[in-house]
Structure formats: structure tokens, C-alpha cells
C-alpha positions in Angstrom: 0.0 0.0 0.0 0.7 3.6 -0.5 3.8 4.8 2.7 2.5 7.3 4.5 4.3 10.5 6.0 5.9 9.8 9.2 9.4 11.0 10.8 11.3 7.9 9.4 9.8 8.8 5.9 12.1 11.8 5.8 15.1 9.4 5.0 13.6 7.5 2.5 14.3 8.5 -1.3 12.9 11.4 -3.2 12.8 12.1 -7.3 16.2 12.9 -7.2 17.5 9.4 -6.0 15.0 7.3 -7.8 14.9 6.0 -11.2 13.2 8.5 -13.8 13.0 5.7 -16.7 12.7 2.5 -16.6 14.7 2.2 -20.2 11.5 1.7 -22.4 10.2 4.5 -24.3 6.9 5.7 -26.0 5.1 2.9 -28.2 4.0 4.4 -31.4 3.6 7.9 -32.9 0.8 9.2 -31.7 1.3 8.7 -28.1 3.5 12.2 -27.3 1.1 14.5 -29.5 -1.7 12.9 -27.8 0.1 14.1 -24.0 0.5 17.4 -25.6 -2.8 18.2 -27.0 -4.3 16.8 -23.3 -1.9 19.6 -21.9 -2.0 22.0 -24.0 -5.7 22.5 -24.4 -6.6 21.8 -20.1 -3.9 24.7 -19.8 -6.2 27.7 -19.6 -9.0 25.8 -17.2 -6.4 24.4 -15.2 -4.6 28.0 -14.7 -8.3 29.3 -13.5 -9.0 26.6 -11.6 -5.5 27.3 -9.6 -4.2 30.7 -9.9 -1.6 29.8 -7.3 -0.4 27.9 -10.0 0.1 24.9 -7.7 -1.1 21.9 -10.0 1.4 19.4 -11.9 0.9 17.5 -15.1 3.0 14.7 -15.9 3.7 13.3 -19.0 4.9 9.2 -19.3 6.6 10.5 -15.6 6.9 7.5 -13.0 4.7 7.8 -9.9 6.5 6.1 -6.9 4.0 4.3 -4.8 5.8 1.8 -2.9 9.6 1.4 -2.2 10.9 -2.0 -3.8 14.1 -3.8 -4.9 14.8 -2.8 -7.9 13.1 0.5 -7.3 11.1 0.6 -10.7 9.4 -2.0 -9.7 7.6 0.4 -7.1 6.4 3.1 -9.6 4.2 3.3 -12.5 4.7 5.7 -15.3 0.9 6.8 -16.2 0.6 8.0 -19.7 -0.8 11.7 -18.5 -1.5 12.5 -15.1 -3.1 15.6 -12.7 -2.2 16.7 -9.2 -4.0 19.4 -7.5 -2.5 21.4 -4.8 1.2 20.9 -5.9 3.9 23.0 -7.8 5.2 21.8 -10.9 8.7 22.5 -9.2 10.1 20.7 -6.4 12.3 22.7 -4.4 12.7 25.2 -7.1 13.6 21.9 -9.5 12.3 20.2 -12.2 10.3 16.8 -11.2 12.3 13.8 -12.2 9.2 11.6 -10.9 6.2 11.7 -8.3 7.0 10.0 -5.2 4.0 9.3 -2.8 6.1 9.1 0.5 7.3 12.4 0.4 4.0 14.5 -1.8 1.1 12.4 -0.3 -0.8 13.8 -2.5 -2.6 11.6 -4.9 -3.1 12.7 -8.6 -7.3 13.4 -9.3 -6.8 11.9 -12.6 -4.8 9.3 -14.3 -4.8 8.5 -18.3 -3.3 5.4 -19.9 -3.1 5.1 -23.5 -3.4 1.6 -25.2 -0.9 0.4 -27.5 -1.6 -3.7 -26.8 -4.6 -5.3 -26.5 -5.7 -3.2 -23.0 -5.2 -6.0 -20.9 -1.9 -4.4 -18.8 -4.1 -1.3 -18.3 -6.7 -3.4 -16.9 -4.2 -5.9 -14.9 -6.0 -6.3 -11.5 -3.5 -8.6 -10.1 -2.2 -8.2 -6.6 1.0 -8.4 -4.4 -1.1 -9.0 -1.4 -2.4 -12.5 -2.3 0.4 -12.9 -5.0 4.0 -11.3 -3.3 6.3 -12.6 -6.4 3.8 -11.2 -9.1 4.3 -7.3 -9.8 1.2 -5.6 -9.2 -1.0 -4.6 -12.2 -2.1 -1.2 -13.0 -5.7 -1.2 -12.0 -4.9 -2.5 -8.9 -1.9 -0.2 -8.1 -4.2 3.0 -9.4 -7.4 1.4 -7.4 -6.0 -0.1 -4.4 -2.5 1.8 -3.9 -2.4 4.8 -4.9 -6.1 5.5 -4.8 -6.3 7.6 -8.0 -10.2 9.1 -7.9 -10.1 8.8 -11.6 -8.5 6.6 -13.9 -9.2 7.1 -18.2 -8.3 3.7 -20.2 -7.7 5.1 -24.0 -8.0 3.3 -27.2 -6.9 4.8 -29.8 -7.7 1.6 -32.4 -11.5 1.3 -31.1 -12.1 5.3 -31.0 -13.0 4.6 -27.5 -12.2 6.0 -23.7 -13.4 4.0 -20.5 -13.4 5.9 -17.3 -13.3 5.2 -14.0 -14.1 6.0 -10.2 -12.9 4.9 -7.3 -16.3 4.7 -5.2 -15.9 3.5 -1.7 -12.8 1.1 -2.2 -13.4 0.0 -5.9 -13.6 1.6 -9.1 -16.9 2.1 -10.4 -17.2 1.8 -14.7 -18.4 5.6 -15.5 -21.8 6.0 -18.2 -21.0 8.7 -20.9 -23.4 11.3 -20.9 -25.7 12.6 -23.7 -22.5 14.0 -25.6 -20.8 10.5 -25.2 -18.7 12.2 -23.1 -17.2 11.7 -19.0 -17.6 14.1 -16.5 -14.2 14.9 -14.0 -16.8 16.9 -12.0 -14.1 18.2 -9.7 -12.2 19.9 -13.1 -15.1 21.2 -14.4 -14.6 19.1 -17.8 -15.6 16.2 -19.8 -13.3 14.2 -21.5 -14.4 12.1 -24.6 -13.4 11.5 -28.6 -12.8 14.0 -31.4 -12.3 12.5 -34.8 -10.0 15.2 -36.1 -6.4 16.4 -37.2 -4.2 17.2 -34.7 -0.5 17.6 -35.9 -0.8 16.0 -39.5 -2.4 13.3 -37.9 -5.9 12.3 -38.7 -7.0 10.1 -35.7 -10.0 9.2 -32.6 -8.1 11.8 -30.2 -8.8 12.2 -26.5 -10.1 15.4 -26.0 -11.3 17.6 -22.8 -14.9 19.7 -23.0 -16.1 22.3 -21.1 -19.5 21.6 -18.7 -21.5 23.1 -22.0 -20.2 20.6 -24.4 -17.7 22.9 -26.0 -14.5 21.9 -27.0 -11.3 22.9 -25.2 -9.1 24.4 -28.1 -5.2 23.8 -28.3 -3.0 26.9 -28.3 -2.6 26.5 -32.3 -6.2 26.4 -32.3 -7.0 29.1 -30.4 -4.0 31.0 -32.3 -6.2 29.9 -35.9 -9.7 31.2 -34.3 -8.4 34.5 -33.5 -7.1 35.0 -36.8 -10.4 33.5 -38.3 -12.6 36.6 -35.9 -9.9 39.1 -36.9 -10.2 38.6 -40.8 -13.9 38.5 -40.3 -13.8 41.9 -38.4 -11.6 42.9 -41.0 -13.8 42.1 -43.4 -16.7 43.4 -42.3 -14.7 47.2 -42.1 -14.3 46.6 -45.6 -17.9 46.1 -46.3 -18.6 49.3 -44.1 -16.0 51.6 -45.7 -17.7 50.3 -49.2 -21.3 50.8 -48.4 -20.6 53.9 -46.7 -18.8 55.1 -50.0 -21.7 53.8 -51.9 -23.7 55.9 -49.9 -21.5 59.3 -49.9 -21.8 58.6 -54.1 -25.5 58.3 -54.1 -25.9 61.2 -52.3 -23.3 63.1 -54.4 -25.2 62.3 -57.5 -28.8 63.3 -56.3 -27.1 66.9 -55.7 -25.9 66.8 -58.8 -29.5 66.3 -60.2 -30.8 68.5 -58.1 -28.5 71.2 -59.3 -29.3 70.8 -62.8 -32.7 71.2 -62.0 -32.3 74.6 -60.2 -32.4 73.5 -56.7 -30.1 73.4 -54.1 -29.8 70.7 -52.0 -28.5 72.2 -48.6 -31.8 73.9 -48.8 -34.0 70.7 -49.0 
């Protein structure tokens, strides 16, 4: 289970002494552009949420939940992850990993993307009734670290399941009427967008707000501002014309006026 803070904690290891990799790396191409477009895009609600600024993201970053022989075999490295109430920095320095025994803070969301069949995301198998097998994800997420919620995603079968930890035991969460999840306590949804996203064309996991719109990347934020600024653009133009339209119709009816004796400024 998850060590807990006490005065004997304060000698055990901290991100600095542990393992940051585990010597694997990302499986397939769309794994990094999919971290960046959930960080990228949940920037602006998280920064409201917390402006402190005292939230960390981590990206394929090991979580340290248990202190083991060799020490990797302790951590998991969740895909994307969310931690309220904590600074990016440590000590003024960059994060090498997340380790429970000294934070104690648990991260509100964890994301795992498939690249296998699924089954190591959903590995339920426990070192309490088997001490030689390594402890599987869900369990580790459910049972140890008690992750509230916990996002399985697929990019193959265009498909997200998400989780909460009810009582002692993840519940399976019900899409709402958008197909999409609820993470009540950031004020999103999270769900699938068939898009392009970095010359990919792909199912990508994607963040809404509470009203069912889309959280935009900072490219796509960047291309609707320059979308509303031609438009406003634009319609200046079509002002400045109509208005010129206007200033040569009324220049001609003087004109007519004139040649028929009249003068207009007296009309």
C-alpha cells in the first residue's frame, strides 16, 4: 500500500534518488502528440482553476508508490497524469518523478493510452495475495495509490473508459448525452474527437467544457483568432464600401438636383 508520511519517511528516497525511466520508451507515434494536445488545451481551465499555479501535469513520468528492490518495480509511469494542490517545481527543481512518501498527495486523474490489447491497463493482479507477481495497473491505481479517476484510452477502437474509485473499488463511469465523461471536480468532460491534430488524422482524446464545447489547443486558439480578426476585417471593408456607396449616391442626387435649379442644402 501507498507509505505514509511519518518522521522515518524523511530518509527514505525522493525524485532525485529514484529512477526517472525504466529504459522503455513511447510505443507508437501518436502517443507524445496525444500528452501534448491533453496539456495543451486543459492549460487555460487548469490555470483558472488554480491561480496559485500549484497543479502538476505529468507526461509518461513514473509515480513512486511503494519502495521496492529494484526501485522501478515500485512506480508506474501513467501515460498523463493531474495533481491538485502541488507546484510543478520541487524545491525550485524540475520533477524527475512523483513519489508518494514524500507528496502524499494523490493525482485526481490518471490516463493510460493503449498500445496492446488493453489487458496491462486493466491488470488487476495483486501483491497482497500474489507477493512474487508485480502488481497490475488497476490495482496499483485502485488499491494503492487511490487515483479518484483513472481514463483507459484506445486509440484503435475510437473509444475511452473511465473510472471511479467509489468507496474502495472503481466504479465503470456512463458517458453522458455527448458520449462524453464528466471529472466533475475539473469542471470538464473528457471524450473522442475524430479530427487532425499535428498531420495526424486520428480518434483523439479530448477535454470539453461543462456546456459541451470543445477545449481548443493553443494553435487552435492562435487559428480562431485569426479567423474573428479577418472576419472583423472584413466586415470594415464592407462598411467603408457601403458607406462610400452611400456618400456617391448622395453626391449624384445633388448633382441632379443642381441641374434642375435646386439646391440641396436647402432641401
Amino acid at each position: 500500500m501507498v507509505i505514509a508520511r511519518s518522521p522515518s519517511a524523511l530518509s527514505l528516497p525522493d525524485h532525485t534518488q529514484l529512477p526517472e525511466t525504466d529504459g522503455t520508451f513511447v510505443k507508437n507515434f501518436q502517443e507524445h502528440p496525444q500528452s501534448v494536445l491533453l496539456t495543451d488545451s486543459i492549460r487555460p481551465t487548469l490555470e483558472a482553476l488554480h491561480p496559485d499555479g500549484r497543479y502538476a501535469i505529468g507526461q509518461d513520468s513514473g509515480i513512486y508508490w511503494r519502495l521496492t528492490d529494484p526501485p522501478e518495480r515500485g512506480a508506474e509511469a501513467p501515460d498523463w497524469f493531474y495533481v491538485p494542490q502541488v507546484s510543478p517545481l520541487l524545491e525550485g527543481k524540475t520533477r524527475r518523478s512523483y513519489v508518494l512518501w514524500k507528496e502524499i498527495v494523490a493525482p485526481l486523474l490518471v490516463i493510460e493510452f493503449v498500445s496492446g490489447d488493453g489487458s496491462e491497463e486493466r491488470d488487476t493482479t495483486s501483491p497482497l495475495t500474489d507477493p512474487t507477481a508485480k502488481a497490475g495497473k488497476f490495482w496499483v491505481y485502485e488499491q494503492a495509490i487511490r487515483v479518484p479517476f483513472y481514463a483507459i484510452y484506445e486509440v484503435e477502437k475510437a473509444a475511452v473508459e473511465v473510472y471511479e474509485l467509489v468507496g474502495s473499488h472503481y466504479q465503470r463511469c456512463v458517458p453522458n448525452e455527448r458520449g462524453h465523461y464528466p471529472i466533475p471536480p475539473m469542471g470538464v468532460e473528457l471524450g473522442i474527437w475524430q479530427g487532425s491534430y499535428l498531420n495526424q488524422t486520428l480518434p483523439w482524446l479530448r477535454w470539453w467544457d461543462e456546456q459541451g464545447n470543445l477545449l481548443l489547443s493553443g494553435d487552435e486558439r492562435a487559428t480562431l483568432e485569426q479567423q474573428r480578426a479577418n472576419f472583423e476585417r472584413e466586415r470594415a471593408e464592407q462598411e467603408r464600401q457601403r458607406a462610400e456607396q452611400e456618400r456617391q449616391r448622395a453626391d449624384r442626387l445633388a448633382d441632379r438636383l443642381r441641374q434642375l435649379g435646386l439646391d440641396p442644402d436647402e432641401l
